[in-house]
C-alpha positions as CSV (number, residue, x, y, z in Angstrom):
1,X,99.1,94.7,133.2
2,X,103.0,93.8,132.1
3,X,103.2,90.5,130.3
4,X,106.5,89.0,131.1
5,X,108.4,85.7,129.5
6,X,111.1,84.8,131.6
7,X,114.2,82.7,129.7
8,X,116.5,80.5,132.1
9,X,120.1,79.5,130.9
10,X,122.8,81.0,129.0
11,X,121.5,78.3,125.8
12,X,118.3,80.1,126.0
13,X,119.8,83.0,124.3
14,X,119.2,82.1,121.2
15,X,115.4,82.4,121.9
16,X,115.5,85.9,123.0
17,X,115.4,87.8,119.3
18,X,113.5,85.5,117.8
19,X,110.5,85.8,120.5
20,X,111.2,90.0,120.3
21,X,110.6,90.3,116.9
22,X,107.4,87.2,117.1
23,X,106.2,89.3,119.7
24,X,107.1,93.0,118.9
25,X,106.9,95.5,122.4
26,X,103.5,93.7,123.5
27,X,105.2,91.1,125.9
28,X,108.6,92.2,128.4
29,X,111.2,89.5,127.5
30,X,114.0,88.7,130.1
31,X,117.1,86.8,130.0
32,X,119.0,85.3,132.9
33,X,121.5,82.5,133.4
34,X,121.7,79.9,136.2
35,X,125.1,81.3,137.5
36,X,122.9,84.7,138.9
37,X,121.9,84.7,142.6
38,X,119.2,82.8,143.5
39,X,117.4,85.8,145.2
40,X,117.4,87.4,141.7
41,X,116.2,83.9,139.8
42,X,113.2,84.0,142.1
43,X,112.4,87.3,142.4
44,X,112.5,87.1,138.0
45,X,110.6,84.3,138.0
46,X,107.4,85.8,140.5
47,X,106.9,87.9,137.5
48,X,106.7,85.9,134.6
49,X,103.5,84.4,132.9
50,X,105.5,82.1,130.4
51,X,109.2,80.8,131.4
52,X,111.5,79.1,129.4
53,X,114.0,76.9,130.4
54,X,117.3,75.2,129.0
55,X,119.1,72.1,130.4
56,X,121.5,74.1,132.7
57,X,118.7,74.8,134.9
58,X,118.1,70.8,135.0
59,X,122.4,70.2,135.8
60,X,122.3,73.0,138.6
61,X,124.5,72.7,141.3
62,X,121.8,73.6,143.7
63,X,120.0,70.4,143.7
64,X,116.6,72.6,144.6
65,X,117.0,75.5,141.9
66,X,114.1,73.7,139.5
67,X,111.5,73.6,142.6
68,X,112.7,77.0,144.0
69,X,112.0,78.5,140.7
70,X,109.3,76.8,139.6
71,X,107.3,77.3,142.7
72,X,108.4,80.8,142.9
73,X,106.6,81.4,139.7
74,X,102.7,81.8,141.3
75,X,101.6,84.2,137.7
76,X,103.6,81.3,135.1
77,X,101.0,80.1,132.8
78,X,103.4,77.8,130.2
79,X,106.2,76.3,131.1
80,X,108.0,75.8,127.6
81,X,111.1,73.2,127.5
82,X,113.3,73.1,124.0
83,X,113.6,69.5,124.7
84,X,112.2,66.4,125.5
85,X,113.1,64.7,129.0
86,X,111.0,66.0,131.4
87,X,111.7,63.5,134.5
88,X,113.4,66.7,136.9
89,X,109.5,68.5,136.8
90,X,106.8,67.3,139.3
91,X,103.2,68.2,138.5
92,X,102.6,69.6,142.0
93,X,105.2,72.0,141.4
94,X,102.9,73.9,138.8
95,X,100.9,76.8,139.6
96,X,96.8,76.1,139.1
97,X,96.3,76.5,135.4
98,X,100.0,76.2,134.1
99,X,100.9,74.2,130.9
100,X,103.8,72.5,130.6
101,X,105.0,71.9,126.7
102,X,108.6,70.3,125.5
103,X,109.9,70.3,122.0
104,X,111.0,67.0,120.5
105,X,113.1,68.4,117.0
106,X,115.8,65.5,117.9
107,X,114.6,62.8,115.9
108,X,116.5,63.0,112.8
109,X,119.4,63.3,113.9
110,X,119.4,60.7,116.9
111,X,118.0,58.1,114.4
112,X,120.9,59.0,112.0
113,X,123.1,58.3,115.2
114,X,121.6,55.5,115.9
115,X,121.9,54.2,112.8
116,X,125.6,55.3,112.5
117,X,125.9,53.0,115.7
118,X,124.3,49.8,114.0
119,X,126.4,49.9,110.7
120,X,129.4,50.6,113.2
121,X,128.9,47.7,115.7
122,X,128.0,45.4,112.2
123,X,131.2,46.7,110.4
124,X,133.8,47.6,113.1
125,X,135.1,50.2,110.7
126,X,137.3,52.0,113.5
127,X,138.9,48.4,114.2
128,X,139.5,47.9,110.8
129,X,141.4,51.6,110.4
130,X,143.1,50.7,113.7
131,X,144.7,47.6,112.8
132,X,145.4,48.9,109.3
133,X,147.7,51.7,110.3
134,X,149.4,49.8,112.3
135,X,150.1,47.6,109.4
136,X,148.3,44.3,110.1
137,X,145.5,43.3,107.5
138,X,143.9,41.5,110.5
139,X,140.3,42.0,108.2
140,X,139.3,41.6,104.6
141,X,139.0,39.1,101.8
142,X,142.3,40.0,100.0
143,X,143.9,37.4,102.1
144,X,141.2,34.9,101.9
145,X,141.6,34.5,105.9
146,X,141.0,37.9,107.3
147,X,138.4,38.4,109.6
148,X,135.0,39.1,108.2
149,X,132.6,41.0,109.3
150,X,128.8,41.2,109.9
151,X,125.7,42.4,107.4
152,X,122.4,44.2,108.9
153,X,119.8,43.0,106.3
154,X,117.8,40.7,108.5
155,X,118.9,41.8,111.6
156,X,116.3,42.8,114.5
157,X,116.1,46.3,116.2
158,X,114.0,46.0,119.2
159,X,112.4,49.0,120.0
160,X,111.8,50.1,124.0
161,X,109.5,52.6,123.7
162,X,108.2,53.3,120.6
163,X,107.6,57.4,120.0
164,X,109.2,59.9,117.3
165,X,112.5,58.1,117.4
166,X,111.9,54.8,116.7
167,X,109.5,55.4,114.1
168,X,112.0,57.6,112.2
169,X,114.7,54.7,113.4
170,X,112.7,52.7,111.4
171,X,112.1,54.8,108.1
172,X,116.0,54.6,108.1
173,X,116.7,51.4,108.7
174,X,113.6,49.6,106.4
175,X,116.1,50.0,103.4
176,X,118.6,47.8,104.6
177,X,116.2,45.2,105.4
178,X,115.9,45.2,109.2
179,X,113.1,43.9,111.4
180,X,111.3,45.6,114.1
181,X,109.5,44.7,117.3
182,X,108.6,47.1,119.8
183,X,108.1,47.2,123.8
184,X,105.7,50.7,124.8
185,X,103.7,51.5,127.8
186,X,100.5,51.7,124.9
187,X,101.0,49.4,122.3
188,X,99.2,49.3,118.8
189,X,99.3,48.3,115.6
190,X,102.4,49.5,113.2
191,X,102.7,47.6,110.0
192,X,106.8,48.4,109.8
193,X,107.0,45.9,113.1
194,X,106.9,42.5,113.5
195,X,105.0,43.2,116.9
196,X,104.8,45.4,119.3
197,X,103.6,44.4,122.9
198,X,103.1,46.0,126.1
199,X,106.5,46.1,128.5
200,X,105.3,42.9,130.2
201,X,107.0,41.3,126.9
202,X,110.6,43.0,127.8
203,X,112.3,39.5,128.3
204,X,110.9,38.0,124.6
205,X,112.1,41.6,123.2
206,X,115.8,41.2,124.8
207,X,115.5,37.6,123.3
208,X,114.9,37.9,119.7
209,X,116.8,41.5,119.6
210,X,120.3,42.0,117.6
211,X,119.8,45.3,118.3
212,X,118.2,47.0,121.8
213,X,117.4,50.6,121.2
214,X,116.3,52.5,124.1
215,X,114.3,55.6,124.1
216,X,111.5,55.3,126.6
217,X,111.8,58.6,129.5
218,X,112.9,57.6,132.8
219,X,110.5,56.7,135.2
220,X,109.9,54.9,138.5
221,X,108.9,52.2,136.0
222,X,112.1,52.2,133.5
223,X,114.4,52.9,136.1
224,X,116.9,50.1,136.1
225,X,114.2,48.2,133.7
226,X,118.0,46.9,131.9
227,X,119.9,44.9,134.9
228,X,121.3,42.4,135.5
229,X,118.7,39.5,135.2
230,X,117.8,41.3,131.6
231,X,120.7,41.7,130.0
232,X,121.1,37.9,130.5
233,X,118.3,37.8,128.4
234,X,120.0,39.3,125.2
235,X,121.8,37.6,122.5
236,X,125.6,37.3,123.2
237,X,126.0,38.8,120.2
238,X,123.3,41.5,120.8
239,X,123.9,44.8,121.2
240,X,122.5,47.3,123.4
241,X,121.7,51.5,122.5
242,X,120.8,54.1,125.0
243,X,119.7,57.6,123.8
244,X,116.9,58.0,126.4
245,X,118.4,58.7,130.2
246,X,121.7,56.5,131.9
247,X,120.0,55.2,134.7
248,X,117.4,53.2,132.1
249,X,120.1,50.5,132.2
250,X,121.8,49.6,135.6
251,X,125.2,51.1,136.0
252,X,127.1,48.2,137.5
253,X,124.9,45.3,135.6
254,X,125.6,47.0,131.9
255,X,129.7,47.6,133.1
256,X,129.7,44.0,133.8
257,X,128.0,42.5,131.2
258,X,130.6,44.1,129.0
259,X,133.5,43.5,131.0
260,X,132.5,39.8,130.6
261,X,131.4,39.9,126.8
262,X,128.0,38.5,128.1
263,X,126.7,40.6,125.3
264,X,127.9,41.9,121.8
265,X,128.1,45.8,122.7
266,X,126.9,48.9,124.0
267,X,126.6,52.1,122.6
268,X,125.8,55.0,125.5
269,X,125.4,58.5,124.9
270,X,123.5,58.9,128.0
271,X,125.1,58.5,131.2
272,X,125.3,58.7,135.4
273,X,126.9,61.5,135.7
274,X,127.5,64.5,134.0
275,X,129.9,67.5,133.7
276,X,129.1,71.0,134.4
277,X,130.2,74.4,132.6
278,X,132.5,75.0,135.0
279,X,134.0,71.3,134.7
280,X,134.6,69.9,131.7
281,X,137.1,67.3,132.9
282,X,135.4,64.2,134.4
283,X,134.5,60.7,133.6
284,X,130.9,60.2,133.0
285,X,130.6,57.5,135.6
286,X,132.4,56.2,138.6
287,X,133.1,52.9,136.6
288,X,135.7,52.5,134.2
289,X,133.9,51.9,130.8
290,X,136.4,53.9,129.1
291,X,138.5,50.9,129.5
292,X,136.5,48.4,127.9
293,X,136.9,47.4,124.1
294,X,133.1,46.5,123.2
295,X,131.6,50.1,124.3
296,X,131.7,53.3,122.1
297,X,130.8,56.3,124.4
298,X,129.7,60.1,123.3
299,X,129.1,62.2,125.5
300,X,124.8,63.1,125.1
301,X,126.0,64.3,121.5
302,X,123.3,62.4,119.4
303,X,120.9,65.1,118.7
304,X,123.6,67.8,119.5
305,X,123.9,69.3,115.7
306,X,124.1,72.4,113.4
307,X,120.5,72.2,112.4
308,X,118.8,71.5,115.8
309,X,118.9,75.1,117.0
310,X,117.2,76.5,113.9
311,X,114.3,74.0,114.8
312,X,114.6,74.5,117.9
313,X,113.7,78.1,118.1
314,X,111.1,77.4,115.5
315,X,109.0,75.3,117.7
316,X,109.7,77.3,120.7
317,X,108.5,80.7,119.1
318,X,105.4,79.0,117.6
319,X,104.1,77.3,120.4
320,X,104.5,80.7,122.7
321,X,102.6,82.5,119.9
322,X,100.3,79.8,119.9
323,X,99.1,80.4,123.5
324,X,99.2,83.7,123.5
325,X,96.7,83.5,120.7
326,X,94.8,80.7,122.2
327,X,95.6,78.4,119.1
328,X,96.3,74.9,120.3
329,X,99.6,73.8,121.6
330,X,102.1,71.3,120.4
331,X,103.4,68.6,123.0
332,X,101.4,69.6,125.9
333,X,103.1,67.3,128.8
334,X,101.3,68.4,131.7
């Protein structure tokens, strides 16, 4: 009987060699892209035992492609994903028996961009270059009256959600003598925080928080969990850090907040809407955040580097070989 893997999106090319030579001439290994006609996507996909899928499929156009395909797929087995939000797959989309796996080889470098983000809000480095070029020594001690700015060494991070990111956040940031608490849907004991309580404890979080790091998936439960009644919780000063999903934190409640310095800062690299491949041009939400002075956007580039490919593929090729030779599985999400 053919054995057939079945790769979705013009990303998942660079899993296509690696898997031929894993896997030598025992497995048939296709490639398609999102763009192809649907007819040929499902009629693909009826044939495959193990798909994998990139995050074009997720941004489609056709706002049913994921279902389509996935329910197309009565022989898949394993669903593999090369990354870690898995909020677009329903359970009752799977065929009996299938495994879904993601990969989560973003860690480093979100927690190096988070990190980046903390020092930044603390320093205001990029104000400092602004002002200089323009000639005005608006900070620094040389004057004995410039404007100062703020240390982290004491400073709280409060964690929501407390999984590989946070924990590497905190590796990082343990140096420059931070604090930690943390907010997870199973709480236990971590002796890097100060505590960490079940999400019933959001508001005290928000409270004693300079820093509000978000990494928890979107959910029913997490959806809009940051609104407007929280945010009124946080520190005026504090400062607020999505890397998870956009619509974590309400859209209008977070603009406004911002708008009218209620809070210290945001720094969003997840957003409410997104661009497409064949529209790069576009604002990533219908509110005008771009204008405001206390927000530093990027557009979901936080775990977008040179090395996360090379990982990537790593995990992805493992894990396939894994079930093929009935070895256990790494990050089995359904």
């Amino acid at each position: 009987m053919d054995r057939n893997i079945l790769i979705v999106g013009e990303y998942g090319k660079i899993f296509l060699a690696p898997l031929i030579q894993a896997l030598g001439k025992s497995w048939t290994i296709q490639h398609c892209t999102v763009e192809q006609a649907k007819s040929e996507l499902l009629e693909l996909v009826s044939k495959a035992h193990i798909l994998v899928v990139s995050a074009e499929l997720v941004y489609s156009k056709d706002p049913t492609l994921v279902q389509d395909l996935i329910t197309a797929g009565k022989q898949l087995q394993l669903i593999q994903v090369p990354f870690s939000g898995m909020e677009w797959l329903k359970k009752e989309w799977l065929p009996d028996g299938c495994i879904v796996c993601n990969t989560n080889q973003h860690s480093e470098p979100i927690a190096e961009y988070v990190m980046l983000g903390v020092l930044e809000f603390a320093i205001n480095m990029r104000h400092m270059d602004r002002e200089l070029r323009q000639g005005r020594w608006t900070y620094g001690g040389s004057i004995v009256r410039g404007l100062k700015h703020s240390e982290i060494q004491h400073k709280t991070i409060g964690f929501i959600g407390f999984g590989h990111i946070a924990k590497r956040v905190t590796e990082l940031a343990t140096p420059f003598g931070m604090e930690f608490i943390a907010i997870s849907r199973n709480p236990k004991v971590d002796a890097r925080l100060k505590w960490w309580k079940d999400s019933s404890h959001l508001e005290t979080l928000l409270m004693e928080s300079d820093y509000v790091l978000i990494t928890a998936p979107l959910s029913e439960s997490t959806r809009d969990l940051i609104n407007g009644s929280t945010l009124k919780k946080m520190k005026p000063t504090g400062v607020i850090i999505n890397v998870a999903r956009g619509p974590i934190i309400n859209e209008a409640a977070i603009y406004q907040a911002l708008k009218n310095h209620e809070i210290g800062g945001a720094l969003l690299d997840v957003w409410y809407q997104y661009a497409s491949t064949d529209n790069l041009e576009m604002r990533p939400s219908a509110l005008p955040f771009h204008e405001l002075d206390n927000v530093i956007m990027t557009p979901h580039t936080a775990s977008w580097t040179d090395q996360l490919d090379e990982r990537r593929i790593e995990s992805v090729v493992k894990n396939i070989q894994n079930f093929i030779d009935q070895k256990p599985l790494a990050e089995i999400v359904f």
